[in-house]
C-alpha positions in Angstrom: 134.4 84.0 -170.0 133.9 81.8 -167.1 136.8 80.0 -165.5 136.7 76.9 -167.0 136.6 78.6 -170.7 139.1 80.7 -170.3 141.6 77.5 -169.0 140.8 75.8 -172.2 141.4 79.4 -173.9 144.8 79.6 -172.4 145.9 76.3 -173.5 148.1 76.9 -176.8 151.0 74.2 -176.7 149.6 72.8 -180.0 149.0 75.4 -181.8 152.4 76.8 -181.0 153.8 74.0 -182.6 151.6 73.7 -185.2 152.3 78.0 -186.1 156.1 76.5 -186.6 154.2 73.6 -189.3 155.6 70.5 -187.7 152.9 68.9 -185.6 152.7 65.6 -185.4 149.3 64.0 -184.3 146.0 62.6 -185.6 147.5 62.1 -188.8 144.3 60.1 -190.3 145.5 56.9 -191.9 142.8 55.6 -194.7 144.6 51.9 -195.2 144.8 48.5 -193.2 147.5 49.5 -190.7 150.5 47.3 -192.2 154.1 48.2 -193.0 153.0 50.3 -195.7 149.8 53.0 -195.2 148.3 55.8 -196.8 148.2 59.0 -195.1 146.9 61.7 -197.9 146.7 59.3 -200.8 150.1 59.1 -200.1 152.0 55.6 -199.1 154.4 55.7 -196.4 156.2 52.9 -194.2 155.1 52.9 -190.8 157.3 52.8 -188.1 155.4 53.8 -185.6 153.0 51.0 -185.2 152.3 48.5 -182.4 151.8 45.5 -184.6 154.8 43.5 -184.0 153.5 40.3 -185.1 151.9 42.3 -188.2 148.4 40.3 -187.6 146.4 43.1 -188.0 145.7 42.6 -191.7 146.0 39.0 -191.2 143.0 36.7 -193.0 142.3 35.0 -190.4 141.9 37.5 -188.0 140.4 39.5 -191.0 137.8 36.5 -191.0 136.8 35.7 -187.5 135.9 38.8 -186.5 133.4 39.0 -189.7 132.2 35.7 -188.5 131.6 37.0 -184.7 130.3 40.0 -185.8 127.1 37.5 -187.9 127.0 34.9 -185.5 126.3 38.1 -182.4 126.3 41.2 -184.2 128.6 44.2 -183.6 128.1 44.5 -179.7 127.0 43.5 -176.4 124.9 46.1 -175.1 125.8 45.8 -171.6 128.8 45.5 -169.2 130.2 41.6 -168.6 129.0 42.2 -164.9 125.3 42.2 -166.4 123.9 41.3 -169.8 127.6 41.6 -171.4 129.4 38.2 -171.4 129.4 35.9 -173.9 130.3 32.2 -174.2 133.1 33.4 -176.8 134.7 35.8 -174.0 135.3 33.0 -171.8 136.7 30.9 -175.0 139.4 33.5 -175.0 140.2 34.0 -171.0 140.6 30.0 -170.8 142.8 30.7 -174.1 144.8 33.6 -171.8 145.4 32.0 -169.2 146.1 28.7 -170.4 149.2 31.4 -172.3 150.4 33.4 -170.0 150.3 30.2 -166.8 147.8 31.3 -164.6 144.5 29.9 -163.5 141.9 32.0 -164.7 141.4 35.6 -166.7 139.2 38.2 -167.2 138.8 40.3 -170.1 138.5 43.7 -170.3 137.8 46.4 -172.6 141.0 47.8 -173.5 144.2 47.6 -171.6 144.4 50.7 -170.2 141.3 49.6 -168.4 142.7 46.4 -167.5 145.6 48.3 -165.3 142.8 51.1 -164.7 140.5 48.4 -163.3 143.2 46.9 -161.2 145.2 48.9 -159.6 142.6 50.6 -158.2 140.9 48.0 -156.9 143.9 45.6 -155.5 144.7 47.6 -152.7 143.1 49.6 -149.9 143.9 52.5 -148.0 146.6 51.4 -145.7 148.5 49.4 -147.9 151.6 50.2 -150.3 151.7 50.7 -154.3 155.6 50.9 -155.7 156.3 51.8 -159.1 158.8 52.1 -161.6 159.2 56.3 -162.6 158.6 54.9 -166.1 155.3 52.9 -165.8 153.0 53.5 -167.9 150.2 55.9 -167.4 147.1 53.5 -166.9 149.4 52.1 -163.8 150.0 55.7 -162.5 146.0 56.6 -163.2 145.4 53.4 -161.8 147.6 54.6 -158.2 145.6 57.6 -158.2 142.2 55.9 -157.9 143.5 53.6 -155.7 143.8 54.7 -151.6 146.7 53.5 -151.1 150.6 55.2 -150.8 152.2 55.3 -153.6 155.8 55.4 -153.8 157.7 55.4 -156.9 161.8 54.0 -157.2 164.0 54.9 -159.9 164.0 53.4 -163.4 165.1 49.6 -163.2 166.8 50.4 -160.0 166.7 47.7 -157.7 168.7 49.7 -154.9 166.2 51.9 -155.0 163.2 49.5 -154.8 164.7 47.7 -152.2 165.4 50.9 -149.9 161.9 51.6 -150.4 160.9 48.0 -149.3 162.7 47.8 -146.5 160.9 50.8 -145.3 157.6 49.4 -145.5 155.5 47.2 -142.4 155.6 43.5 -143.3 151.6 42.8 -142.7 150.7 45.4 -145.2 150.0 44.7 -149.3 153.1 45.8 -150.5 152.1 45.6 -154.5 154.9 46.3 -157.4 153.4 47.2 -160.5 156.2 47.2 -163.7 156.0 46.9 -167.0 157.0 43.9 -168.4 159.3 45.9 -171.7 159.2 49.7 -171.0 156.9 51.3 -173.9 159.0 54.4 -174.6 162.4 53.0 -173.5 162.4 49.4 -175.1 164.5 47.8 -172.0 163.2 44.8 -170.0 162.0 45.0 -166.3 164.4 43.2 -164.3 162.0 40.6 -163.1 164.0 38.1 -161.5 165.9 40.6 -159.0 162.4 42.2 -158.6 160.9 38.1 -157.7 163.3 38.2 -155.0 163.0 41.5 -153.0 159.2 40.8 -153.6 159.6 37.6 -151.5 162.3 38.6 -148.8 159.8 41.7 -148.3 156.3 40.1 -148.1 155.6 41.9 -151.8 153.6 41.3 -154.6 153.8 41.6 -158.3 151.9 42.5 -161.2 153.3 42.8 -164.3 151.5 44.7 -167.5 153.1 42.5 -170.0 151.1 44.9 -173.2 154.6 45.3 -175.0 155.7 42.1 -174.0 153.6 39.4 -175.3 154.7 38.4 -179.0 157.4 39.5 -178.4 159.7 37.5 -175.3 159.2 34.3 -173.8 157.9 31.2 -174.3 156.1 31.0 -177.6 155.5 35.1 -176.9 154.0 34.7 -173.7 155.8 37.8 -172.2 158.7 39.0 -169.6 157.5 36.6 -167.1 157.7 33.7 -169.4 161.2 35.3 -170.6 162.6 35.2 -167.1 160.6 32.0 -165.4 159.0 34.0 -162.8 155.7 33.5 -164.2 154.6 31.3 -160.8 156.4 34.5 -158.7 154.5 37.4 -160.0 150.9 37.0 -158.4 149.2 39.5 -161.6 149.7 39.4 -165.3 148.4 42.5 -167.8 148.1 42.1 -171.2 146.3 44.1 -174.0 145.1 43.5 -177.8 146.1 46.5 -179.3 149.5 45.3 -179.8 150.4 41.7 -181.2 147.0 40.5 -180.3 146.0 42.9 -183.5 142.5 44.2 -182.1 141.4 46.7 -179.0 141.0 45.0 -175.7 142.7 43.9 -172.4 142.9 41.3 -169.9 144.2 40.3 -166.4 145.2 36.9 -165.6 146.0 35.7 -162.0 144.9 32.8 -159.7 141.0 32.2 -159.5 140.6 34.3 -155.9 142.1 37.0 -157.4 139.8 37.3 -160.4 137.0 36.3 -158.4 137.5 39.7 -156.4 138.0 41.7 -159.6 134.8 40.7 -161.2 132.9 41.9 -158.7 134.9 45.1 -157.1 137.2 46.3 -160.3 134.8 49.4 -161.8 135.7 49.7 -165.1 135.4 46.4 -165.7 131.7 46.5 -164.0 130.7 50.3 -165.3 131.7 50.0 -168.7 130.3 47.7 -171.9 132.4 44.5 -172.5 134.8 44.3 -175.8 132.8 43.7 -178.6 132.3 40.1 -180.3 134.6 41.2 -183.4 137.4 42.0 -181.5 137.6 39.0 -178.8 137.2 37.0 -182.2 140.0 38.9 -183.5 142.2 38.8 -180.4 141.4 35.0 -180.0 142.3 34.0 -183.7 145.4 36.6 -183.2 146.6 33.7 -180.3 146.2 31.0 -182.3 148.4 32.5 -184.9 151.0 33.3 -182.1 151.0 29.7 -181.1 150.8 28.1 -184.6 153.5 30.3 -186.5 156.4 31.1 -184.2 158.7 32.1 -187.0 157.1 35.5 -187.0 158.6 36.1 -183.4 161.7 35.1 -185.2 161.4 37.1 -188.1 160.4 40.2 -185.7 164.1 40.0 -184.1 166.0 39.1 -187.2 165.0 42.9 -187.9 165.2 44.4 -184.7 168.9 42.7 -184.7 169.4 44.1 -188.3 167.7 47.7 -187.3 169.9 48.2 -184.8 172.7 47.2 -186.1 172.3 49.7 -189.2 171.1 52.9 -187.0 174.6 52.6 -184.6 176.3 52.6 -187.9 174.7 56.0 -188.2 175.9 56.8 -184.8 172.2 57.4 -183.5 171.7 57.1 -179.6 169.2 54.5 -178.8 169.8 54.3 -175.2 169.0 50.5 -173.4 166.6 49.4 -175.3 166.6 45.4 -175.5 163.1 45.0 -178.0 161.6 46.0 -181.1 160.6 49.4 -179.7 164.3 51.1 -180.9 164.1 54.7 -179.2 166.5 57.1 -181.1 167.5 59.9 -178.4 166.9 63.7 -179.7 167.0 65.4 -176.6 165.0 68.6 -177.9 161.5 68.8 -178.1 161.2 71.0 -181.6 164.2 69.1 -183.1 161.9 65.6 -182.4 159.1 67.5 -184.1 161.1 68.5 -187.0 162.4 65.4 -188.0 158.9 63.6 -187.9 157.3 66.1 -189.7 160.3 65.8 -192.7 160.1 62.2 -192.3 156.5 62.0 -192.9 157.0 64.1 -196.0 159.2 61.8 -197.4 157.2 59.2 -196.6 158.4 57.8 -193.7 155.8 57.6 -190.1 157.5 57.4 -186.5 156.1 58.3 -183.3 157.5 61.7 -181.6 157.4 60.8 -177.8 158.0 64.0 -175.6 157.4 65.8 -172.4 155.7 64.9 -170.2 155.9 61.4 -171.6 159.4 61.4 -171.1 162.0 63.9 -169.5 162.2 67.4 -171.2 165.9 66.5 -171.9 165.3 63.0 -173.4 162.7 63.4 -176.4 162.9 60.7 -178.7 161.5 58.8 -182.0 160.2 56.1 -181.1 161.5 53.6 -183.9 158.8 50.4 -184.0 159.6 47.2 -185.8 157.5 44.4 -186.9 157.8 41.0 -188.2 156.1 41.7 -191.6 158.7 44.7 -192.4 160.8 43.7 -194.9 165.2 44.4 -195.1 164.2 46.7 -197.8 161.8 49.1 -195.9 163.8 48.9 -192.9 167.1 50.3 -194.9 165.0 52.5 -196.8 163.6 54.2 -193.3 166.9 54.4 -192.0 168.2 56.2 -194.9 166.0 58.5 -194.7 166.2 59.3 -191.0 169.8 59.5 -190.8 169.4 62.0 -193.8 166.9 64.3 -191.9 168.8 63.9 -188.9 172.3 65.0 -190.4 170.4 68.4 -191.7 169.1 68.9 -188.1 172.8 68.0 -186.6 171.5 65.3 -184.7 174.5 63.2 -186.2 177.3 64.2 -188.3 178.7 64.0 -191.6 181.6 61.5 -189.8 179.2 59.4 -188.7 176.7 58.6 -191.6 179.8 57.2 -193.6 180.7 54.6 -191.0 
């Protein structure tokens, strides 16, 4: 066995957990992905979806990507550098960054190629990447393509990205990367306080606003709409996969800046450009976000309710401020316990773990979206706060509150 067989031999994490009959991944669904899905023939509320909007079974979205996919067929054979663009990805970065208030876009082919593609590319070798410790991972992938130093500052701390500022030479790209809403955590970045260090300290900004579009700001256009920084922040992120209700990304930014990514950002040049059905979808998906606000509404009439219903239950759900609702475990077989009983009794959440979080803050992650209705959401939380009182994650006291 040569070395790099016997690495993959010695990797047994999942099959540990599986051995104990509660593992928790590539769980094939065979429906639409909606509030409701079939996992097994079985149906079972999802609550561990990205959807927030719920446009991902939406007819109209349904309907223009059939009608890209006969008008250009199902893909582009080629990178947008080369024989890959079409007139209909340009439709949908003037759409973009007519959204999101910045001069031009550039669409890529999923958004963790969009911060991939970025990142990297933004910065050289002598100058300064900082980042929040819980970015996500296509901004810390990103760092580690990129040359540069990279320096990360504590969790929405602004003491601490300001002492690491102030450390920094003046005439050298100084670039902050956040996210816009924290995936696993559900708070906000705190953008405004983050606007002003960046300008007493020669810094930039780019925010990934992926869980943050749809949901806050201006008819949905993210945290930089939500705070009115949007002309501070030099670079805005966004990706499909979430209220946009297809796969794809994008980067929005003044025309220079997009200029220089089209022709030095690689995985925008080295890889094929999203597909006619899904810039179809995504596009139609923005009109729908424009044209029907109530479902933004609707989408924090339950978070409100959600939240109010699991403290009754006495769950811990840290600082989140969104739809993503994290209830705390703090044990990593506990987490995979209660998603495996949940999913038996029809019920699907997200386990989120180490390393995607601390070893002592495992979680569900608890994911609402406009289309879920007051029954579903009390029947989900029913059955979690059931589960959870046989695990002793809550008590008896508790449930009857």
């Amino acid at each position: 066995m040569n070395p790099l067989q016997q690495k993959m031999s010695d990797y047994t994490a999942p099959q540990e957990v599986k051995k104990q009959g509660c593992y928790p991944y590539f769980n094939p669904i065979e429906s639409v992905q909606d509030t409701e899905v079939l996992i097994k023939g079985k149906k079972v509320l999802m609550f561990g979806s990205n959807s927030y909007l719920g446009l991902t079974n939406h007819p109209k979205t349904k309907e223009a990507a059939i009608n890209a996919i006969k008008k250009y067929g199902t893909g582009c054979a080629g990178s947008r550098f080369l024989n890959g663009s079409l007139d209909l990805h340009e439709q949908l970065e003037h759409a973009l960054a007519q959204f999101v208030g910045k001069e031009s876009a550039l669409v890529y082919s999923t958004g963790f190629q969009s911060n991939l593609g970025t990142v990297s590319a933004l910065t050289g070798r002598h100058d300064y990447i900082l980042i929040d410790d819980s970015d996500h991972a296509s901004i810390i992938d990103g760092c580690r393509l990129s040359f540069s130093k990279i320096i990360k500052y504590k969790h929405n701390d602004m003491e601490s990205l300001e002492k690491e500022l102030k450390a920094l030479p003046l005439d050298k790209i100084k670039l902050i990367v956040i996210d816009g809403v924290f995936s696993m955590e559900g708070d906000i970045a705190n953008l405004p306080e983050i606007a002003r260090l960046a300008e007493k300290y020669a810094g930039s900004i780019m925010v990934d606003e992926a869980h943050s579009i749809g949901v806050i700001g201006k008819h949905g256009a993210g945290a930089a709409s939500h705070f009115g920084v949007t002309d501070q922040v030099d670079v805005i992120m966004g990706t499909f996969s979430k209220s946009l209700a297809t796969v794809g990304g994008f980067i929005a930014s003044s025309e220079a800046t997009i200029n220089y990514l089209k022709h030095n950002s690689r995985s925008l040049i080295f890889s094929a450009s999203i597909s006619p059905a899904n810039a179809a979808a995504a596009l139609a998906a923005l009109e729908i976000l424009k044209s029907e606000p109530e479902r933004v509404e609707q989408l924090w009439k339950n978070t409100h309710y959600a939240k109010r219903r699991l403290n009754d239950y006495g769950f811990d759900l840290g600082n989140s401020e969104t739809p993503i609702i994290p209830i705390y475990i703090r044990d990593d077989i506990k987490t995979f316990t209660l998603t495996k009983m949940l999913l038996d009794d029809g019920v699907f959440v997200n386990p989120i773990v180490s390393p995607a979080v601390r070893s002592d803050s495992s979680l569900i992650r608890f994911s609402l979206m406009a289309t879920h209705t007051t029954k579903q959401i009390e029947t989900a939380i029913e059955k979690i706060s059931k589960a959870a009182l046989k695990l002793n994650i809550i008590s008896n006291q508790q449930t009857t509150a």
